[in-house]
DRENDO-1510 file (C-alpha; in Angstrom, 1 decimal, always signed):
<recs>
REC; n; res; u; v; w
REC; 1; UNK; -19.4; -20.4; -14.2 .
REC; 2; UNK; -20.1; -21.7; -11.1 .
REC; 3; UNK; -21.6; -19.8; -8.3 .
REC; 4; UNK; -20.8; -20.1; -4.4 .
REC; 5; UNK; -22.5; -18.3; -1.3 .
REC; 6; UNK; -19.2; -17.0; -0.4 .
REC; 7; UNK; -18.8; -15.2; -4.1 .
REC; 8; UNK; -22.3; -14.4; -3.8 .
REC; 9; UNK; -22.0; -12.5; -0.6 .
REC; 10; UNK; -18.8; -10.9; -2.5 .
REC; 11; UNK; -20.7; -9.5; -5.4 .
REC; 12; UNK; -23.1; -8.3; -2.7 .
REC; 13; UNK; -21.1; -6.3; -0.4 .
REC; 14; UNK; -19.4; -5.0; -3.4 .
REC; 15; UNK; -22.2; -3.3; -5.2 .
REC; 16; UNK; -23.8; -2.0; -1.7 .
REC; 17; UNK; -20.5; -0.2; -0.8 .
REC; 18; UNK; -20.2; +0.9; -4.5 .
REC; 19; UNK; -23.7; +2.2; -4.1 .
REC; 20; UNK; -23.0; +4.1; -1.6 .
REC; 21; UNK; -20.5; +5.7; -3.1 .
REC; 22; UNK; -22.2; +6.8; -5.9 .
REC; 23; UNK; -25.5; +7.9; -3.4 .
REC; 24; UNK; -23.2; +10.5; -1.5 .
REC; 25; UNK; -21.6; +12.0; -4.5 .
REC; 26; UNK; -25.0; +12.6; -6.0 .
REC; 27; UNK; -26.0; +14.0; -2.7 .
REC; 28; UNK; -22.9; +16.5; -2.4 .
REC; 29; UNK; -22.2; +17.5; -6.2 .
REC; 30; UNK; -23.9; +20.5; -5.8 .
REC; 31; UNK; -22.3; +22.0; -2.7 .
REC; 32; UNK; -18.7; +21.0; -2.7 .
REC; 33; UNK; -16.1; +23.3; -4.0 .
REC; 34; UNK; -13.7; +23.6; -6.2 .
REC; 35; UNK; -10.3; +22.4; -4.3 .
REC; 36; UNK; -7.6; +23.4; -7.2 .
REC; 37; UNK; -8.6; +26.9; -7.9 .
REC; 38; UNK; -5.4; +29.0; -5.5 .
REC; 39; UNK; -2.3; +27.2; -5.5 .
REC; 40; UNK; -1.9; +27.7; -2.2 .
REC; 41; UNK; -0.5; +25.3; +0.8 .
REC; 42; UNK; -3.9; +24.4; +2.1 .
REC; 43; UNK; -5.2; +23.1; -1.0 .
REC; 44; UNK; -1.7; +21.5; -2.1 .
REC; 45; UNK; -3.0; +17.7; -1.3 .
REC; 46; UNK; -6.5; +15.9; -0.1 .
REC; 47; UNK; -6.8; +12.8; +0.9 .
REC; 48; UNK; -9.3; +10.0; -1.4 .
REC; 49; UNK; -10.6; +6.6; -0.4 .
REC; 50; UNK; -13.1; +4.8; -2.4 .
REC; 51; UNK; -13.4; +1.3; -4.5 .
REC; 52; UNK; -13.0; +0.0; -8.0 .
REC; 53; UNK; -13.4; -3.0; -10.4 .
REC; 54; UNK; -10.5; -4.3; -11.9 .
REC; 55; UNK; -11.5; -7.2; -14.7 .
REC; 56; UNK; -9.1; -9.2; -16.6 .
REC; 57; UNK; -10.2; -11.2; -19.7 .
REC; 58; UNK; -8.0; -13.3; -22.0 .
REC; 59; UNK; -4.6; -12.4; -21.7 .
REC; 60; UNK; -3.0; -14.7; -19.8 .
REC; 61; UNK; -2.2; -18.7; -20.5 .
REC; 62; UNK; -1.6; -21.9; -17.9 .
REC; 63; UNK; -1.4; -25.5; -18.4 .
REC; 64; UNK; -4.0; -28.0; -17.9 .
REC; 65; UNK; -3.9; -31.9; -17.0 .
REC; 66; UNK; -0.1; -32.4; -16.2 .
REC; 67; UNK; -0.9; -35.6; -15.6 .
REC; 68; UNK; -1.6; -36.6; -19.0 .
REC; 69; UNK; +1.0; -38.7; -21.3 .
REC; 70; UNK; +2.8; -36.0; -23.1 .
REC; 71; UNK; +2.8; -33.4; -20.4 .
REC; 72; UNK; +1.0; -30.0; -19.8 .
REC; 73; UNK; -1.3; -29.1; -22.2 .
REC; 74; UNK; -1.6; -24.6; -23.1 .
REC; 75; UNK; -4.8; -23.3; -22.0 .
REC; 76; UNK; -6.5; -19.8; -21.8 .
REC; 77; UNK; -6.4; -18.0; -18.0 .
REC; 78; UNK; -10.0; -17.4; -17.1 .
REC; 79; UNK; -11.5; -14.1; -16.8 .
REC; 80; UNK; -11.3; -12.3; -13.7 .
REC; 81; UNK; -13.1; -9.4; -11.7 .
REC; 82; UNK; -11.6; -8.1; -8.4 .
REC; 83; UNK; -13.1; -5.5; -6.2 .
REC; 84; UNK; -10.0; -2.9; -4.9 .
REC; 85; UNK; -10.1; -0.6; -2.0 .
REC; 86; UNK; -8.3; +2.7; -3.0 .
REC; 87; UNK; -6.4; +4.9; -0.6 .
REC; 88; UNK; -4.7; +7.8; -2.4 .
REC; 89; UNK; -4.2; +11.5; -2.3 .
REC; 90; UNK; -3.9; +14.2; -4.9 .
REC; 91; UNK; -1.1; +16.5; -4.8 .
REC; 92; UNK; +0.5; +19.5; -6.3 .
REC; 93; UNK; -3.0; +21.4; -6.4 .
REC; 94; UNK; -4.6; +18.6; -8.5 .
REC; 95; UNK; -1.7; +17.3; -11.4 .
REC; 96; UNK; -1.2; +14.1; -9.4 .
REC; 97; UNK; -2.2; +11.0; -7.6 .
REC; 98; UNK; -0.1; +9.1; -5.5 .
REC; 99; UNK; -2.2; +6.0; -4.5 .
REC; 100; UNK; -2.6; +1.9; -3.7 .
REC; 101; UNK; -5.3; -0.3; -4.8 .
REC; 102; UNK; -6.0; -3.7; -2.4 .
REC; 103; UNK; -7.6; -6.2; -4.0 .
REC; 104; UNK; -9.7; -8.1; -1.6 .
REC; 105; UNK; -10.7; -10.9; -4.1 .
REC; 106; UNK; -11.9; -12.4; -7.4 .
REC; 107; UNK; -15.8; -12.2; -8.1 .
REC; 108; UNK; -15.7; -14.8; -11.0 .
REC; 109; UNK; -14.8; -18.7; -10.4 .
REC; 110; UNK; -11.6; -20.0; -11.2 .
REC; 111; UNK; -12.0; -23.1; -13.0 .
REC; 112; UNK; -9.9; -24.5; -15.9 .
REC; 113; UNK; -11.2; -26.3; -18.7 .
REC; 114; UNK; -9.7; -30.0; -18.4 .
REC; 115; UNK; -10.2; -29.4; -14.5 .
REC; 116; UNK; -8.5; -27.8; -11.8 .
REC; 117; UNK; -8.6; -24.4; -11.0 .
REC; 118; UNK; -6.4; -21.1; -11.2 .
REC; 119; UNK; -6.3; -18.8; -8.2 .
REC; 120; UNK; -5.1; -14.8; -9.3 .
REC; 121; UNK; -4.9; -11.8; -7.7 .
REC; 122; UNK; -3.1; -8.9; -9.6 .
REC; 123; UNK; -1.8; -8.0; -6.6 .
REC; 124; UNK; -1.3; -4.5; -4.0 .
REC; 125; UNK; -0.6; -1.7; -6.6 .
REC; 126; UNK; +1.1; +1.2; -5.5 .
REC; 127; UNK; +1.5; +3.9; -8.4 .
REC; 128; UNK; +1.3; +7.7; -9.5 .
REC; 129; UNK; -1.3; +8.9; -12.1 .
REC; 130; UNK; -0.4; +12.1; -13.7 .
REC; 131; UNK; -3.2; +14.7; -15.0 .
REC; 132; UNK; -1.6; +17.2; -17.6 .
REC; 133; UNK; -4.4; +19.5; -17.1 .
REC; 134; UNK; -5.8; +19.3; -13.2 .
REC; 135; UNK; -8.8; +18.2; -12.1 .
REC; 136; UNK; -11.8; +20.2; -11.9 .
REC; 137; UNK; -15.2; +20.2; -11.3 .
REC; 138; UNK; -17.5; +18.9; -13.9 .
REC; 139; UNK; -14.8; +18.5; -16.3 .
REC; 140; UNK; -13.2; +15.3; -17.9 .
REC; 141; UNK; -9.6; +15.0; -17.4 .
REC; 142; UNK; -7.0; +12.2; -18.5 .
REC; 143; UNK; -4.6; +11.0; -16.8 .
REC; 144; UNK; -1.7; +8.5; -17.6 .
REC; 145; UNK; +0.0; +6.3; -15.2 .
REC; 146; UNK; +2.7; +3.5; -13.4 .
REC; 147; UNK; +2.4; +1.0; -10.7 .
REC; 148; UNK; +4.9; -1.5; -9.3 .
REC; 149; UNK; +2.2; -4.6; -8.0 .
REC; 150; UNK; +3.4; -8.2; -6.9 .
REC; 151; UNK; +0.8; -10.1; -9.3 .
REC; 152; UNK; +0.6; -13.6; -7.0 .
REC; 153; UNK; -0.8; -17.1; -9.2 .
REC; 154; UNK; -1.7; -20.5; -7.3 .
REC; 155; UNK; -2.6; -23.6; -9.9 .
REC; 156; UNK; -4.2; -26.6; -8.1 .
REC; 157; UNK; -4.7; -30.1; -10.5 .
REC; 158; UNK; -4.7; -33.6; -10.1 .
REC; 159; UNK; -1.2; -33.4; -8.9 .
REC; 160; UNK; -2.2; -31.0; -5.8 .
REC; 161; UNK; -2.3; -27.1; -5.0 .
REC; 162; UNK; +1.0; -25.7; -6.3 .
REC; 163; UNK; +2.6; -22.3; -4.9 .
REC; 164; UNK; +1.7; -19.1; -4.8 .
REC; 165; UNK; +4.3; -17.4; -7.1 .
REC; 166; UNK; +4.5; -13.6; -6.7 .
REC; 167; UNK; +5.7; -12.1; -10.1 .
REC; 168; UNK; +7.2; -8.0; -10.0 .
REC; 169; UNK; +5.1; -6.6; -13.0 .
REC; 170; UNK; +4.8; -2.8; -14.3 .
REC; 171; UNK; +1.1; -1.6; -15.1 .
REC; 172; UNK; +1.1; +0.8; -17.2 .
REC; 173; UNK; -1.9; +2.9; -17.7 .
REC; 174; UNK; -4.7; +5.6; -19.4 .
REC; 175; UNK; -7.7; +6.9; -18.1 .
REC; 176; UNK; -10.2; +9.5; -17.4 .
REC; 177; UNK; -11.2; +11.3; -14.1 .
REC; 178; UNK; -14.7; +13.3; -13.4 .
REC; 179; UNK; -14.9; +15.2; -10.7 .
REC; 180; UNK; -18.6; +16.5; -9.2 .
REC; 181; UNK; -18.8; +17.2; -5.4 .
REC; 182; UNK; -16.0; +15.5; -3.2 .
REC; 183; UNK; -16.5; +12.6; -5.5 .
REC; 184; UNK; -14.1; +11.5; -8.3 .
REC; 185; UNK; -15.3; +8.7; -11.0 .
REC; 186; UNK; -12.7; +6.9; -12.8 .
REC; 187; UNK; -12.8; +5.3; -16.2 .
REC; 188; UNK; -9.0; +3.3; -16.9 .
REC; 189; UNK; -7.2; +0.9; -19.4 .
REC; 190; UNK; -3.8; -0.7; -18.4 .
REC; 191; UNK; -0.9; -3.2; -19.5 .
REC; 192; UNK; +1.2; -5.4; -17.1 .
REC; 193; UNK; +4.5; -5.7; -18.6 .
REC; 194; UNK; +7.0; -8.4; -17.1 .
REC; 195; UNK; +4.1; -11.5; -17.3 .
REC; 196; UNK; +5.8; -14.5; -18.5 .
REC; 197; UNK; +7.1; -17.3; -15.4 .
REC; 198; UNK; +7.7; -20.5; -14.6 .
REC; 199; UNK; +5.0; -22.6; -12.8 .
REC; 200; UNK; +6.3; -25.6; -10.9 .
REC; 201; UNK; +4.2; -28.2; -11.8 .
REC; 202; UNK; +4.8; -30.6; -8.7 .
REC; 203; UNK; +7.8; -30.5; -6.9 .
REC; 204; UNK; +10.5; -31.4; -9.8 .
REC; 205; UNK; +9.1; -30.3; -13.2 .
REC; 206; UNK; +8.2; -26.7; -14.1 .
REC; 207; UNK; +5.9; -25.3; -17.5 .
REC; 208; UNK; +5.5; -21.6; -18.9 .
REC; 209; UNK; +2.9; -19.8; -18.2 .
REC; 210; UNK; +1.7; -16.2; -18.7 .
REC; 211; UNK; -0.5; -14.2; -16.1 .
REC; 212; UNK; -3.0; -12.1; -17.3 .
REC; 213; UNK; -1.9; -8.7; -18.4 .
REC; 214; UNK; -4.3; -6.5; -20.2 .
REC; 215; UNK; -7.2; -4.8; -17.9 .
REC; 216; UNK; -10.0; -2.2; -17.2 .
REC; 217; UNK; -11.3; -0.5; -14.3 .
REC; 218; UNK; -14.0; +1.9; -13.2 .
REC; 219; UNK; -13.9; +3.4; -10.1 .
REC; 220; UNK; -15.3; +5.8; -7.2 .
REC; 221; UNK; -13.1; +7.9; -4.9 .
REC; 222; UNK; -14.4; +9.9; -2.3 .
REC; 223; UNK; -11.7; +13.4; -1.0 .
REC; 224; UNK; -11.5; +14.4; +2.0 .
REC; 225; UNK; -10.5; +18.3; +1.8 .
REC; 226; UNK; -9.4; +19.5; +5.7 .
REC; 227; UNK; -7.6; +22.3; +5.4 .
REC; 228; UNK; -9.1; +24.9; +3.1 .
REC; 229; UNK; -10.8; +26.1; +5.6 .
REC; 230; UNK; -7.5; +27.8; +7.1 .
REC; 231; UNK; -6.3; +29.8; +3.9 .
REC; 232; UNK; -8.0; +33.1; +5.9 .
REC; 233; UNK; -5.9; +33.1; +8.8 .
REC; 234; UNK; -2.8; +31.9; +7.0 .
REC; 235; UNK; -2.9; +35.0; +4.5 .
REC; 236; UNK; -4.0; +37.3; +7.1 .
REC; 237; UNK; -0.9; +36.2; +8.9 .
REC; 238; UNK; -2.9; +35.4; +12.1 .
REC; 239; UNK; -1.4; +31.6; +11.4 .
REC; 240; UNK; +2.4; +33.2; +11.6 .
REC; 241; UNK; +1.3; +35.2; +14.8 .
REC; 242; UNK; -0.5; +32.6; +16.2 .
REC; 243; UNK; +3.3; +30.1; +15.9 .
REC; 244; UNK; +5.2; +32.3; +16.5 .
REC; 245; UNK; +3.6; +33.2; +20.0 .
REC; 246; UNK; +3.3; +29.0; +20.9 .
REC; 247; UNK; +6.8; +28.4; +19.9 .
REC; 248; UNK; +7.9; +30.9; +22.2 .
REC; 249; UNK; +5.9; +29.2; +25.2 .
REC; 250; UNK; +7.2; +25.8; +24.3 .
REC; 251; UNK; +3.8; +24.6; +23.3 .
REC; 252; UNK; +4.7; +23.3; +19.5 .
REC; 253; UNK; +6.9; +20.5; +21.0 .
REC; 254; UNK; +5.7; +17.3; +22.8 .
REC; 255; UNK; +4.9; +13.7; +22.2 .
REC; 256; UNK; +3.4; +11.4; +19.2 .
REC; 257; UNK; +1.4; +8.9; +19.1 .
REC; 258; UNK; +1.7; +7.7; +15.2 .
REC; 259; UNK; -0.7; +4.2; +13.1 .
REC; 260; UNK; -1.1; +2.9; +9.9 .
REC; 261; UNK; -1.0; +0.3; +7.8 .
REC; 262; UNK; +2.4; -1.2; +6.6 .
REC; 263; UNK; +3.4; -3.4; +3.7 .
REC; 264; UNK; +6.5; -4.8; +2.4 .
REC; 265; UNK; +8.8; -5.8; -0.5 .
REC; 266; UNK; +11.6; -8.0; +0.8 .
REC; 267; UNK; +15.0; -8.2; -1.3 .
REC; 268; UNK; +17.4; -10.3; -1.8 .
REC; 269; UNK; +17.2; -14.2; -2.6 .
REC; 270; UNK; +17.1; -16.8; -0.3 .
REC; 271; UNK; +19.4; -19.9; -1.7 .
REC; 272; UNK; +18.1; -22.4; +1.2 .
REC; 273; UNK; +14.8; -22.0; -1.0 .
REC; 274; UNK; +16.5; -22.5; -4.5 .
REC; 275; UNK; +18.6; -25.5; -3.4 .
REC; 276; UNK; +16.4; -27.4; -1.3 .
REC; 277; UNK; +13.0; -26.1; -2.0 .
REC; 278; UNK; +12.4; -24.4; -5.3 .
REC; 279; UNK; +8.8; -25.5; -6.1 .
REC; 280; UNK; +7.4; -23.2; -3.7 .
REC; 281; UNK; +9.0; -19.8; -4.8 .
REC; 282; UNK; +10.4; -16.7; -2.9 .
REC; 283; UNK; +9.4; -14.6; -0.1 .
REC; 284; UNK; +8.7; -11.3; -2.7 .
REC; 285; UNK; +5.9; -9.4; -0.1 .
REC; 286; UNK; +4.3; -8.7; +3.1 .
REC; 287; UNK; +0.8; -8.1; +3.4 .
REC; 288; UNK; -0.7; -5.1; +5.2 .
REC; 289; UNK; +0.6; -5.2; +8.8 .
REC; 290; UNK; +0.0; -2.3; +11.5 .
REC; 291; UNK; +3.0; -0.1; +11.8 .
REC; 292; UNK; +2.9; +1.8; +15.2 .
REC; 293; UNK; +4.9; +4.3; +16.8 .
REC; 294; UNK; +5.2; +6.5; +20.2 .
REC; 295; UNK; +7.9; +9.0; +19.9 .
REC; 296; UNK; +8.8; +12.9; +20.5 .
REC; 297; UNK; +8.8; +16.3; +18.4 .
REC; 298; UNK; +11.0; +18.9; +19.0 .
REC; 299; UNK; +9.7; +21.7; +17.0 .
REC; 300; UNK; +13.1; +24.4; +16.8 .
REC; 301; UNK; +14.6; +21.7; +15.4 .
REC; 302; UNK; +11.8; +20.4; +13.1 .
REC; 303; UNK; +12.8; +17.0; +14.0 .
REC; 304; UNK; +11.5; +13.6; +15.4 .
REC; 305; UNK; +12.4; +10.8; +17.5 .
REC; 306; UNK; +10.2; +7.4; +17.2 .
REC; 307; UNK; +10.1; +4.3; +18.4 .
REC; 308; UNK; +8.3; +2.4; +15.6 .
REC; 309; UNK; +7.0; -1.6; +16.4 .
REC; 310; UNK; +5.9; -4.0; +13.4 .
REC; 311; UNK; +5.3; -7.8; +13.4 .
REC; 312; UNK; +4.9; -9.4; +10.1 .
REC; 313; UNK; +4.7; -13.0; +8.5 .
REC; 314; UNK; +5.4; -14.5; +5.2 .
REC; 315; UNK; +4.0; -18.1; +4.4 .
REC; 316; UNK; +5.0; -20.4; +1.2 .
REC; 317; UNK; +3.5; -23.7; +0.4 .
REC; 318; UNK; +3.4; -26.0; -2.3 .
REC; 319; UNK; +2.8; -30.0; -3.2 .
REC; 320; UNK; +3.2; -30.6; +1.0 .
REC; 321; UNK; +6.2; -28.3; +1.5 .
REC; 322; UNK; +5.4; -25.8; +3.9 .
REC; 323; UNK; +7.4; -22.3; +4.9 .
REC; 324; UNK; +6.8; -19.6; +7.4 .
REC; 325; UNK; +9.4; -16.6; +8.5 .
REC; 326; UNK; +8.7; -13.9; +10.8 .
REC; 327; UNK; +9.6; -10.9; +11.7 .
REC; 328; UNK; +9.1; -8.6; +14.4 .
REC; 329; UNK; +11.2; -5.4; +15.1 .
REC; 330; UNK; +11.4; -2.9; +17.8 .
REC; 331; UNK; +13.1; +0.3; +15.8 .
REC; 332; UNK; +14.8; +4.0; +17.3 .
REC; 333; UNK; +14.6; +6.8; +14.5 .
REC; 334; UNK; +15.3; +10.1; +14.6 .
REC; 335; UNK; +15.0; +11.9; +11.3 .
REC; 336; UNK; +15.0; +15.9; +10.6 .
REC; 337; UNK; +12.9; +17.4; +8.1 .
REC; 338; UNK; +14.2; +19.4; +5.3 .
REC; 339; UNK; +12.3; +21.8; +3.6 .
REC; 340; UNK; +8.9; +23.2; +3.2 .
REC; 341; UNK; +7.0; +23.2; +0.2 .
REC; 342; UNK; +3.6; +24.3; +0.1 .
REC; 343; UNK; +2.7; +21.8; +3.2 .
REC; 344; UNK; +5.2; +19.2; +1.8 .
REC; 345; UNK; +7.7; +18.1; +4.0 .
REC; 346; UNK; +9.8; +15.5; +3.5 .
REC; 347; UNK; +12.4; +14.1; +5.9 .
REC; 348; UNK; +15.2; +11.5; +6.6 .
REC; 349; UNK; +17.3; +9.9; +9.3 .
REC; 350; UNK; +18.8; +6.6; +10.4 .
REC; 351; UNK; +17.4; +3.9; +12.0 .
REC; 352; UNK; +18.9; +1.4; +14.8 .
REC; 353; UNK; +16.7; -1.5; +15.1 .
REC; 354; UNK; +15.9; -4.8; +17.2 .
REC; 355; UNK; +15.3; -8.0; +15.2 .
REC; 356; UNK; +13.4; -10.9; +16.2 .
REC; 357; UNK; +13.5; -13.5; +13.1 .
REC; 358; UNK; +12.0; -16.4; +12.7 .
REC; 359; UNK; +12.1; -19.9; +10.1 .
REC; 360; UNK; +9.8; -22.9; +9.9 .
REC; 361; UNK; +9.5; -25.7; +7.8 .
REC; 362; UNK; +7.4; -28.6; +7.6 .
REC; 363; UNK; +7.0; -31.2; +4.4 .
REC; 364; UNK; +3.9; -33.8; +4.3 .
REC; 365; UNK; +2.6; -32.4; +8.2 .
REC; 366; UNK; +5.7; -33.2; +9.9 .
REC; 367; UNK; +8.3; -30.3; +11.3 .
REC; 368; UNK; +12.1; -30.3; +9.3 .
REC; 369; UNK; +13.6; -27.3; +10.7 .
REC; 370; UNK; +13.0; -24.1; +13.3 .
REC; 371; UNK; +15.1; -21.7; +13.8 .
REC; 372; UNK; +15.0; -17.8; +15.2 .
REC; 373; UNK; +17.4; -15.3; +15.7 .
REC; 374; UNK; +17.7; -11.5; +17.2 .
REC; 375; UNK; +20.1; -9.2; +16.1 .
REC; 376; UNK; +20.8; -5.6; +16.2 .
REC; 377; UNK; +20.7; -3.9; +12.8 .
REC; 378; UNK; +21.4; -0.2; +11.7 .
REC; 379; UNK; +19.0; +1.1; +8.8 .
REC; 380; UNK; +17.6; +4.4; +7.3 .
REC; 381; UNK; +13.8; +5.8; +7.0 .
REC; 382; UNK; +12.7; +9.0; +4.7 .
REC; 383; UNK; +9.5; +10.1; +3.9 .
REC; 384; UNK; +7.2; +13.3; +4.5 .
REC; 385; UNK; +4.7; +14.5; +6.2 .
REC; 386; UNK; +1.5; +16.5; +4.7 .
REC; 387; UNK; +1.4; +19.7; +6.9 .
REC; 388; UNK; -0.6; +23.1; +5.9 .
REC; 389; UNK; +1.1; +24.5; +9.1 .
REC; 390; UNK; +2.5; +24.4; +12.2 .
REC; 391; UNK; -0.4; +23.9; +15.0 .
REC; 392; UNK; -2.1; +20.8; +13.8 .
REC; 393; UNK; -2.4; +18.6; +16.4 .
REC; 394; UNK; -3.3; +15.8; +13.7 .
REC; 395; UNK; -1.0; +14.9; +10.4 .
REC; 396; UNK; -0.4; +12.7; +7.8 .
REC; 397; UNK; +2.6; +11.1; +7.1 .
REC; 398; UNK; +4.3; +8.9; +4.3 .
REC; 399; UNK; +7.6; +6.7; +5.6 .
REC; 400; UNK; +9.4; +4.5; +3.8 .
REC; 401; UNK; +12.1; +2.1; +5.8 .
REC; 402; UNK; +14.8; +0.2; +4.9 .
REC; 403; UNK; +16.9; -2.5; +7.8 .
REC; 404; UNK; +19.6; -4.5; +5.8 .
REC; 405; UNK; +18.4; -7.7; +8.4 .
REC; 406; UNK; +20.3; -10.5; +6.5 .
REC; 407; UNK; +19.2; -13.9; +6.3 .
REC; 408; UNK; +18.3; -16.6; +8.5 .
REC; 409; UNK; +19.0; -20.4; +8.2 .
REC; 410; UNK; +21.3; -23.4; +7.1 .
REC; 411; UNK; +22.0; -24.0; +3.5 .
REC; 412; UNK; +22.6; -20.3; +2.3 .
REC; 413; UNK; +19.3; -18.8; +4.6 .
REC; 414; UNK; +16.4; -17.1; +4.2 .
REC; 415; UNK; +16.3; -13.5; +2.9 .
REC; 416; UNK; +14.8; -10.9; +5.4 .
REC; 417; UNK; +15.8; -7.9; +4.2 .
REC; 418; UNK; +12.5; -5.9; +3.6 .
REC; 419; UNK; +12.0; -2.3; +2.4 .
REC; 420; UNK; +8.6; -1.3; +4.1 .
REC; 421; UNK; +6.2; +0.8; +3.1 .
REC; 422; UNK; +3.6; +3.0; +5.0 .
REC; 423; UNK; +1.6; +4.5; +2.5 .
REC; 424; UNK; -0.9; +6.8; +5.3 .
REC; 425; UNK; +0.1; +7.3; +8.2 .
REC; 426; UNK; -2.1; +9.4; +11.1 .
REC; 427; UNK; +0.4; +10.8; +13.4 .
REC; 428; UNK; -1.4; +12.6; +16.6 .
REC; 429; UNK; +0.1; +14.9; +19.4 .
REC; 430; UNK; -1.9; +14.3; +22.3 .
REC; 431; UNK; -2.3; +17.7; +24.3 .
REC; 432; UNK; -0.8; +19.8; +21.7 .
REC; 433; UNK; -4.2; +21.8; +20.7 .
REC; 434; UNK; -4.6; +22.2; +24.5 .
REC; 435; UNK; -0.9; +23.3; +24.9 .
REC; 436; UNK; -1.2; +25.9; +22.4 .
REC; 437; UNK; -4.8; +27.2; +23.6 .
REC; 438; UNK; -3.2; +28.2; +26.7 .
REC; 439; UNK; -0.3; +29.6; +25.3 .
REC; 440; UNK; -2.2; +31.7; +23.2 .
REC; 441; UNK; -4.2; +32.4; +26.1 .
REC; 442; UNK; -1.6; +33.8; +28.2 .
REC; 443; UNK; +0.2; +35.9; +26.0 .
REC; 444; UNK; -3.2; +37.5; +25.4 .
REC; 445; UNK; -3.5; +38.4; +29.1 .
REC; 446; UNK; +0.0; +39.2; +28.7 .
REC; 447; UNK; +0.2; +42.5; +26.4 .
</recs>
């Protein structure tokens, strides 16, 4: 294996934030509590961030020297180790996990035996783990699980660095969770199903090859429990007394201020890429991009008006051919929310969105084609919101959105249509703990 300062100073900032990790749950296992004993709303979800190690070994196989009389010969994948950043959050009182994993490399080399080298990254996973019994303190639970991840594969040889295919592949997974303090060690197993593709070998013959599939992680997640704190007031009914006395002074409505990170799945094919071309794949993801948004809540309504802004980019290369769409939008919503359970609250409402769209296209250095478009497009956006009540001037929120763009381009087009996905969300109401102070305030001096 060979050993570079930049995988060096990988390996190294892994293990000190991984130590870290495992310093501060040491430090609070003793005074933490237990955060699934009372099914109630303020202990329905909790937020986790943390790491993991994800390591592959032996099941996957590319080709090697396509060069060679007699075409590509069948080799062995190498192994692979890839440091993930976890965002996630438990729900219903401890039975589940909703969460994403971003890999954020490979700590092992890459090289293929014969030469050349294999460059694979399992991809953003976003899945739900399901615990039959809940998690608790100082106890081993399992948990099984499903993901949806774009696995992405880029094979460079004699004959120059190919694409980087993005394959749709199921994990499928087992594990065990220990919980001591705010601090949650895992201990998983999975399975990629959907692995065998097509690699294009330069830009007019293709050879089968299988990514790797079968995988183990260990990992550290740190929860962060806000709201337990409130269950007092909230069965004392001081909570109800407290809304109902700052809805009647106007003080639960106002303005939002709303960030987090984005990614997304576009759908659809793009035949300009198949016909002309089809060594260097399709557009499948987005990376993380920012999603921001300024908009209003009306609170007897329980419903929201946004203006949401993202800007995103997609690039495909292969054998000299290069590709590059944008995307920026400019999006009204207005969605109502539609029940209440336990702090859940999911809503949904349509979309009406300005599209700025953009293709380019270069082969060997030299430009082929540019084109942009704007359009007006009408779309939908659902999701929910985590909130243990009514006077939080901080939430979380969960949005999924969907604009049926089209496509852009000669020969067929481009495919734009993207579902995007905002995993966490931190929507703020500036002035609302203020508002509500003084409401509370004056219908004090009032009686």
């Amino acid at each position: 294996m060979r050993t570079t300062p930049s995988r060096t100073r990988r390996v190294r900032t892994a293990s000190v934030a991984l130590a870290g990790l495992l310093a501060s749950a040491v430090a609070d296992a003793a005074s933490a509590q237990p955060y699934t004993e009372d099914r109630t709303r303020h202990r329905f979800a909790q937020l986790l961030y943390g790491l993991d190690l994800m390591g592959f070994s032996g099941s996957g196989e590319t080709f090697s020297r396509p060069e060679a009389v007699g075409g590509p010969a069948r080799i062995s994948a190498p192994s692979s180790l890839h440091p993930r950043l976890n965002i996630a959050g438990t729900h219903f009182w401890g039975h589940t996990n909703l969460y994403i994993s971003i890999p954020v490399g490979n700590l092992l080399d890459g090289g293929l035996d014969g030469g050349g080298d294999l460059e694979f990254n399992p991809g953003v996973e976003t899945g739900l783990r399901i615990y039959p019994w809940r998690i608790e303190q100082g106890k081993l639970r399992p948990f099984v699980g499903a993901a949806y991840a774009q696995s992405d594969v880029r094979q460079t040889t004699a004959l120059g660095t190919g694409a980087e295919v993005q394959k749709s592949r199921i994990p499928l997974q087992l594990g065990l969770t220990l919980q001591r303090g705010s601090t949650l060690f895992e201990l998983g197993v999975g399975r990629f199903l959907g692995n065998e593709l097509d690699y294009w070998v330069d830009r007019t013959r293709t050879a089968p090859i299988s990514l790797p599939r079968d995988y183990l992680w260990i990992g550290v997640n740190r929860q962060v429990e806000s709201t337990a704190g409130l269950e007092g007031d909230w069965e004392s009914g001081r909570t109800e007394d407290r809304t109902r006395r700052a809805a009647e002074a106007g003080a639960l409505s106002g303005w939002s201020i709303a960030a987090g990170p984005s990614a997304a799945f576009v759908l659809g094919s793009s035949p300009r890429n198949a016909d002309r071309f089809p060594s260097i794949g399709e557009h499948r993801t987005v990376g993380l991009f920012p999603d921001l948004g300024v908009g209003y809540y009306h609170f007897p309504w329980d419903a929201h008006v946004n203006l949401a802004f993202r800007s995103n980019r997609s690039e495909r290369s292969a054998y000299g051919i290069e590709q590059s769409v944008g995307r920026r939008s400019l999006a009204l919503e207005a969605f109502k929310f539609l029940f209440d359970y336990h702090g859940f609250v999911p809503f949904v409402g349509p979309v009406l969105s300005r599209e700025w769209l953009d293709v380019e296209e270069r082969i060997d250095g030299s430009e082929v084609y540019a084109g942009e478009e704007s359009r007006w497009r009408a779309g939908v956006v659902f999701g929910w919101d985590i909130r243990p009540d009514d006077l939080r001037g901080l939430i979380l929120r969960t949005n999924l959105r969907y604009t049926p763009v089209g496509r852009v381009g000669s020969g067929g087009g481009v495919a734009f249509d993207q579902l995007e996905f905002n995993f966490i969300q931190v929507v703020f109401y500036p002035g609302r703990t203020g508002r509500i102070r003084r409401a509370l305030e004056d219908s004090a001096r009032a009686r």
